[in-house]
Every structure is written in structure tokens, then in C-alpha cells.
VEXVEX-422589 format. One record per residue: y, x, z of N, C-alpha, C, O in turn. Coordinates in Angstrom, 2 decimals, m for minus. Last residue first. Layout:
BEGIN
PT:npy:npx:npz:capy:capx:capz:cpy:cpx:cpz:opy:opx:opz
PT:Y:X:Z:Y:X:Z:Y:X:Z:Y:X:Z
...
This chain:
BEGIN
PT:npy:npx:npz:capy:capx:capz:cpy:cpx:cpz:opy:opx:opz
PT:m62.44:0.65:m11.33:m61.42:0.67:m11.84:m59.86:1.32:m11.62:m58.98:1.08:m12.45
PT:m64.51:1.38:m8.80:m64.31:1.10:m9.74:m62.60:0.71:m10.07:m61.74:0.54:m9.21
PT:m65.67:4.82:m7.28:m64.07:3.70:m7.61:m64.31:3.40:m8.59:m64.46:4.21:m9.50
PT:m68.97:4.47:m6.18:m68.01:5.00:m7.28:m66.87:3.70:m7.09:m66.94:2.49:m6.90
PT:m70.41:3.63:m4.01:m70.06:4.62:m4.52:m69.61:5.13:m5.70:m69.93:6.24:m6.12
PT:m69.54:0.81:m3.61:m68.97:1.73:m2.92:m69.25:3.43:m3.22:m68.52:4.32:m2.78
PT:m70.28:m0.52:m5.47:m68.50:m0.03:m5.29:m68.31:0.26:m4.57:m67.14:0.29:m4.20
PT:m72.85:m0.15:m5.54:m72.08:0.41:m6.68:m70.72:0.35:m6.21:m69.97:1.25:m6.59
PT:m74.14:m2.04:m3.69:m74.03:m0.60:m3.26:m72.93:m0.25:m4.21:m71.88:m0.02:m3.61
PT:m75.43:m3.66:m5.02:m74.51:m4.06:m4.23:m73.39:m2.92:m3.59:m72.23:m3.02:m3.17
PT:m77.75:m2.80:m5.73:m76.53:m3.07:m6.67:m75.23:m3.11:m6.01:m74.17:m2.64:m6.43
PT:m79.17:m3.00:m4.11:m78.77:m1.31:m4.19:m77.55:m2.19:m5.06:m76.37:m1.98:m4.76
PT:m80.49:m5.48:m4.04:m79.66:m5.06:m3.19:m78.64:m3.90:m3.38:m77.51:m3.87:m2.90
PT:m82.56:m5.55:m6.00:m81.39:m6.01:m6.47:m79.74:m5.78:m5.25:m78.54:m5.88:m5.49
PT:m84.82:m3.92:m6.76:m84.06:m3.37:m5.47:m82.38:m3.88:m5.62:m81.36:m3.21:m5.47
PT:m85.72:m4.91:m9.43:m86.48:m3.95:m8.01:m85.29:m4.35:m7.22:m85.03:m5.55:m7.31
PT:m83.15:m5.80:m11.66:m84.51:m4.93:m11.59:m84.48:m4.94:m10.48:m83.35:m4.97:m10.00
PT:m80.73:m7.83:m13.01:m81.22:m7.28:m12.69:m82.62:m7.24:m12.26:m83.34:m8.23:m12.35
PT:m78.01:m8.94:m15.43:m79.69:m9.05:m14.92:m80.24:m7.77:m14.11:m80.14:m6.67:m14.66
PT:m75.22:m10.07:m16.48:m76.04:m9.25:m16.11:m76.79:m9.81:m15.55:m76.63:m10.94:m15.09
PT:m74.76:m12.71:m17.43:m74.29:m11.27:m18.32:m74.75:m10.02:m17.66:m74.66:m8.95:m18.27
PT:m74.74:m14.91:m15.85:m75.81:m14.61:m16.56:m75.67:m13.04:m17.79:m76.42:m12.62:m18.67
PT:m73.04:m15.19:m14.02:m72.48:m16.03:m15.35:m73.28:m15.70:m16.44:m72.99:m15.92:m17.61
PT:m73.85:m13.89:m11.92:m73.70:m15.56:m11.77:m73.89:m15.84:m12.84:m74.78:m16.65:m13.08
PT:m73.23:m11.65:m12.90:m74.71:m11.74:m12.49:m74.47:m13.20:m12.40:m75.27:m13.75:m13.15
PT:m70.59:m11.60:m12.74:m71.10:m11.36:m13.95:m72.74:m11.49:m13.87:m73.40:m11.41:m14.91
PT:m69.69:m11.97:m10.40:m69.51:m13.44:m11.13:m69.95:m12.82:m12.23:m69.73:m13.60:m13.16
PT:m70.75:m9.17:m9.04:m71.23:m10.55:m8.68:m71.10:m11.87:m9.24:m71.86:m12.79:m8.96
PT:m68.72:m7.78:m10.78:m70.27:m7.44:m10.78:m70.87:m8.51:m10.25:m71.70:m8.99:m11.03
PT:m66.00:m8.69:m12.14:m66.74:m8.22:m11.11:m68.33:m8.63:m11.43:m68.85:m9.52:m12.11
PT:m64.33:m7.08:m14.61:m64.73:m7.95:m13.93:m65.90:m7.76:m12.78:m66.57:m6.73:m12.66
PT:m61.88:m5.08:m13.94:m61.62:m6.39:m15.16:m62.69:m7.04:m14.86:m62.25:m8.18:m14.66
PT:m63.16:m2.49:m13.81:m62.71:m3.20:m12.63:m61.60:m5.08:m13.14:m60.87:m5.82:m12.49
PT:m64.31:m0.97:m15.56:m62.74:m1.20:m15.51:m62.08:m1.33:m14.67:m60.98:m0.84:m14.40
PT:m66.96:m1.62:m14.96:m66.04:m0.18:m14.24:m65.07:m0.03:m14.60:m64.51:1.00:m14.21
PT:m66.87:m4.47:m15.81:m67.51:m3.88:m14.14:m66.52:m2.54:m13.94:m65.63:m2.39:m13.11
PT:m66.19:m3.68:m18.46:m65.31:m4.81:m17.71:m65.58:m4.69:m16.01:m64.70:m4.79:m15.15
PT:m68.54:m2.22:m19.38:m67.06:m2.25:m19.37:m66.48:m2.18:m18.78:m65.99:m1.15:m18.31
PT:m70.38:m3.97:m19.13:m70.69:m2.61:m18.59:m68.89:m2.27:m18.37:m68.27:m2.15:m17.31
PT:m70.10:m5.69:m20.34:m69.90:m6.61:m19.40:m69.73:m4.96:m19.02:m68.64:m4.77:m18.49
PT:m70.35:m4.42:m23.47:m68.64:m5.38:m22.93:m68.76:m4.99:m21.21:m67.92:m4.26:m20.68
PT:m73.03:m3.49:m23.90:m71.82:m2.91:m23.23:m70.81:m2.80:m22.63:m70.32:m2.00:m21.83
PT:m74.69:m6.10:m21.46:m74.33:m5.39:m22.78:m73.01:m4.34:m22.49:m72.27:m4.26:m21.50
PT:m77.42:m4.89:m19.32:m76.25:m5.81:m19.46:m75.87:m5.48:m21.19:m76.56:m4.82:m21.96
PT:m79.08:m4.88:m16.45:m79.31:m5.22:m17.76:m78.26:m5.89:m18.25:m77.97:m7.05:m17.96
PT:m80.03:m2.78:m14.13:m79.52:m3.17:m14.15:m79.00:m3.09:m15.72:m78.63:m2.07:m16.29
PT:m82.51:m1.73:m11.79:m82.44:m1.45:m13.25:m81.28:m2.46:m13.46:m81.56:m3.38:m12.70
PT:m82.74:0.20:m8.78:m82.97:m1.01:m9.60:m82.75:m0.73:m10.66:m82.69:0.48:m10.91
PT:m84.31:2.51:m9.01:m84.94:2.20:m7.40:m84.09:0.49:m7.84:m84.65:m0.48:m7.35
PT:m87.13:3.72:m11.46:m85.79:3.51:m10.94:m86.02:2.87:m9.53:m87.08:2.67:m8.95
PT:m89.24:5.94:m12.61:m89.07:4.62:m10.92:m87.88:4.51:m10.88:m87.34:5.32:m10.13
PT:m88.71:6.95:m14.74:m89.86:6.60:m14.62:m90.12:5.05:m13.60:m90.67:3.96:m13.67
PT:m85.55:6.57:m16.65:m86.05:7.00:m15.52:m87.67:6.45:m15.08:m87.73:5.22:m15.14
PT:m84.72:6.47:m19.66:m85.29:5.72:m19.07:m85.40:6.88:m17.85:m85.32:8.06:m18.18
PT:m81.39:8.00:m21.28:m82.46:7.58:m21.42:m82.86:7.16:m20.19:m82.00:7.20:m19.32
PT:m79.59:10.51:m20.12:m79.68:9.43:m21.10:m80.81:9.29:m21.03:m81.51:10.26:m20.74
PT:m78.57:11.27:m16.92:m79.21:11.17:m17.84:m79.18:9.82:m18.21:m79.00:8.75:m17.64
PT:m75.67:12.40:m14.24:m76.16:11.37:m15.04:m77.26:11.96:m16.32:m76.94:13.05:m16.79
PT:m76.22:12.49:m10.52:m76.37:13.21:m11.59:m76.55:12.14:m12.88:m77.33:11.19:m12.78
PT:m74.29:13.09:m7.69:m74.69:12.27:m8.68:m75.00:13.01:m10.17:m74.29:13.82:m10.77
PT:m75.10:13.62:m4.21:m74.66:13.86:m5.06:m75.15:12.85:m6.50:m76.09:12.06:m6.46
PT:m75.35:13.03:m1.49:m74.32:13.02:m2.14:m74.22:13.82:m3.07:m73.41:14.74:m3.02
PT:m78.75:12.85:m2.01:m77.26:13.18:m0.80:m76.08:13.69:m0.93:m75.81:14.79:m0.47
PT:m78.30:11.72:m4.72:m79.32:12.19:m3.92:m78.48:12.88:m3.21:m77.53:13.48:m3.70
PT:m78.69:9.28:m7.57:m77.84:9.67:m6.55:m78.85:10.31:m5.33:m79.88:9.75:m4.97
PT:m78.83:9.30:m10.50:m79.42:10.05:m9.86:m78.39:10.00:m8.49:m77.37:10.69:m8.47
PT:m78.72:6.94:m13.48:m77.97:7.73:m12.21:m78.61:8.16:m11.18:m79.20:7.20:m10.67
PT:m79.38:6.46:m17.15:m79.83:6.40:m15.52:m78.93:7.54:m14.71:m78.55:8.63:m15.12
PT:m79.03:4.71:m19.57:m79.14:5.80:m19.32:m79.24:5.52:m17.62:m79.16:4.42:m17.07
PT:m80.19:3.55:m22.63:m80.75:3.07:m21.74:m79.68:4.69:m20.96:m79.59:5.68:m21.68
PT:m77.65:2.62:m25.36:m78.85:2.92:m25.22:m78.88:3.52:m23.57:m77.81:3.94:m23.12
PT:m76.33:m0.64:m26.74:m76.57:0.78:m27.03:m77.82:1.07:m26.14:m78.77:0.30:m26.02
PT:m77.03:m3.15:m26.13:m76.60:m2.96:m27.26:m76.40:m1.39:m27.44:m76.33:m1.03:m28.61
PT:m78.01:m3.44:m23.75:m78.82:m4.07:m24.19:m78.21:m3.57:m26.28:m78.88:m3.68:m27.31
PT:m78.35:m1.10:m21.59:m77.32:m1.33:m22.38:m78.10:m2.11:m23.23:m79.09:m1.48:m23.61
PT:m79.75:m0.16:m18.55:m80.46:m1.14:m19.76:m79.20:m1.66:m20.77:m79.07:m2.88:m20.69
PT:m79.46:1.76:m15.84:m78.33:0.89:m16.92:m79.01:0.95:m18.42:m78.85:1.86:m19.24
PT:m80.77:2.26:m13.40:m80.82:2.58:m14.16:m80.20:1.24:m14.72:m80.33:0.09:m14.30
PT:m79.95:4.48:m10.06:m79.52:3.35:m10.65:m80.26:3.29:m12.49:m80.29:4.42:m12.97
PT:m81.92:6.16:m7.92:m81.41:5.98:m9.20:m81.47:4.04:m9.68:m82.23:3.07:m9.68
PT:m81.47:7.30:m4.24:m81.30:6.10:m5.29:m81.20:6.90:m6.88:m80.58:7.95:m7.07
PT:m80.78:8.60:m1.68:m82.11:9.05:m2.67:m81.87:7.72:m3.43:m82.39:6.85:m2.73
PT:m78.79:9.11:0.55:m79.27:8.20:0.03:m80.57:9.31:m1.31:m80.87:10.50:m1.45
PT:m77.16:10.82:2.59:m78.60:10.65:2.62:m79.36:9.64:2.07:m80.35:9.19:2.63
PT:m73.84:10.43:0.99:m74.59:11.13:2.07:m76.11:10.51:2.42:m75.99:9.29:2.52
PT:m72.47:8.76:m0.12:m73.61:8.96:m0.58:m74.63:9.71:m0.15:m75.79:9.79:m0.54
PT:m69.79:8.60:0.28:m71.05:7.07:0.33:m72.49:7.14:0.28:m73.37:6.31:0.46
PT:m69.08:11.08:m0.18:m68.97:10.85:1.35:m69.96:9.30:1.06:m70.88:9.10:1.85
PT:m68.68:10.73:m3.21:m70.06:11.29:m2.72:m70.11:11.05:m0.81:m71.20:10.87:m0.26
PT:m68.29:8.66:m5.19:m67.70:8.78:m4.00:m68.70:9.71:m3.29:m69.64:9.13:m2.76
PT:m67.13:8.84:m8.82:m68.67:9.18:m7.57:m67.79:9.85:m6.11:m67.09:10.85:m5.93
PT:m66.02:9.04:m11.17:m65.23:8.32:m9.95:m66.45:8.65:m8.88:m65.95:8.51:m7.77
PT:m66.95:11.02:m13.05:m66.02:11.33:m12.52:m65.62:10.83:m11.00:m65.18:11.47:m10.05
PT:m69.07:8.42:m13.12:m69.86:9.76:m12.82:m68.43:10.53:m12.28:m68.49:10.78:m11.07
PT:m68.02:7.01:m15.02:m68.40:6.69:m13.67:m68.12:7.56:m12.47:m67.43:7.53:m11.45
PT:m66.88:8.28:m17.22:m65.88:7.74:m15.82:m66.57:7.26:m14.95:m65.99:6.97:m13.91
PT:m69.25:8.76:m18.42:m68.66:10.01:m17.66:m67.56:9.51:m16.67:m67.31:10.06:m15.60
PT:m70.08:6.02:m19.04:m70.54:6.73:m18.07:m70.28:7.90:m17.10:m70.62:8.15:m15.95
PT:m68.04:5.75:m21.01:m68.12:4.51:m19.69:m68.74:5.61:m18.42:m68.22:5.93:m17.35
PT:m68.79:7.44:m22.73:m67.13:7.81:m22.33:m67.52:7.10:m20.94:m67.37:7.70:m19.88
PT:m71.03:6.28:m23.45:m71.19:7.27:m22.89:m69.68:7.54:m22.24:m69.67:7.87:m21.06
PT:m70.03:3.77:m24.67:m70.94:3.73:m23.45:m70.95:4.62:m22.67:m70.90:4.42:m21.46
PT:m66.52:4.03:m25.75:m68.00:4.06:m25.92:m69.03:3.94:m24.64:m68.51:4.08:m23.54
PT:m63.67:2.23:m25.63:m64.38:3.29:m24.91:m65.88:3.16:m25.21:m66.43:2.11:m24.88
């Protein structure tokens, strides 16, 4: 599955009832393809390619680990342990991701 294929299954799985009065962009640093960002704004989700000015975090990975998170093959917290992801700002929001979108 390519990066972008990765992204439209995000974007498909978007729980928007999670998302009711939030204002967040997520931004995804593909260290091996290329940078794209999530717009979440009361429930709703919007995806662009490329950099966002203020993300609210930034989250730095390669494609694999990108993968394996919204596969649901691996988890987002032993992949930040095991140094395959890195994160930006607002390392909390991360935390946020399963609940608004089904992973895997």
C-alpha cells in the first residue's frame, strides 16, 4: 500500500462523533516519502499533501511504521518506545489518533 493509499484509509476510517469541537492538525513527516497533514475541525477531516504552517503535533516516522500503526499490526506507543516514531508540540494529541480514526 503506498503512503497516499495509507492516507485515504485513514481519512475513510475518521470517527467524526470524536471529533466534535476539536480544531487539531495532525502533521505526518514520512521520512521516506513525502510530508502530508490532517485537518480535524468539528468533526470534520480534511487531508493535504505537504507541510502545514502550525501543526498542533508533527509526527516522524517511515512509511513501514506509518503502516503497521493504521493496519493496526503495531501500536503507536511501543513504536515511539522502540524509537520508530518521533514526535512534535503537542505530543499528547497523539494520543488522540485511535480515537479518531478506526485503526485497523
Amino acid at each position: 500500500m503506498s503512503v497516499d493509499q495509507i492516507f485515504q484509509k485513514l481519512e475513510q476510517n475518521f470517527n467524526a462523533d470524536a471529533a466534535q469541537g476539536l480544531d487539531l492538525v495532525f502533521q505526518f513527516d514520512i521520512e521516506d516519502d513525502k510530508t502530508h497533514h490532517l485537518v480535524i475541525k468539528d468533526g470534520t477531516c480534511t487531508l493535504h499533501e505537504g507541510p502545514h504552517n502550525d501543526p498542533s503535533v508533527t509526527l516522524i516516522m517511515n512509511s513501514e511504521t506509518l503502516q503497521g500503526i493504521v493496519s493496526g499490526e503495531t501500536d503507536g506507543m511501543q513504536a515511539f518506545m522502540a524509537g520508530q516514531l518521533r514526535a512534535e508540540g503537542d505530543m499528547m494529541l497523539a494520543t488522540k489518533l485511535g480515537e479518531l480514526f478506526n485503526m485497523g
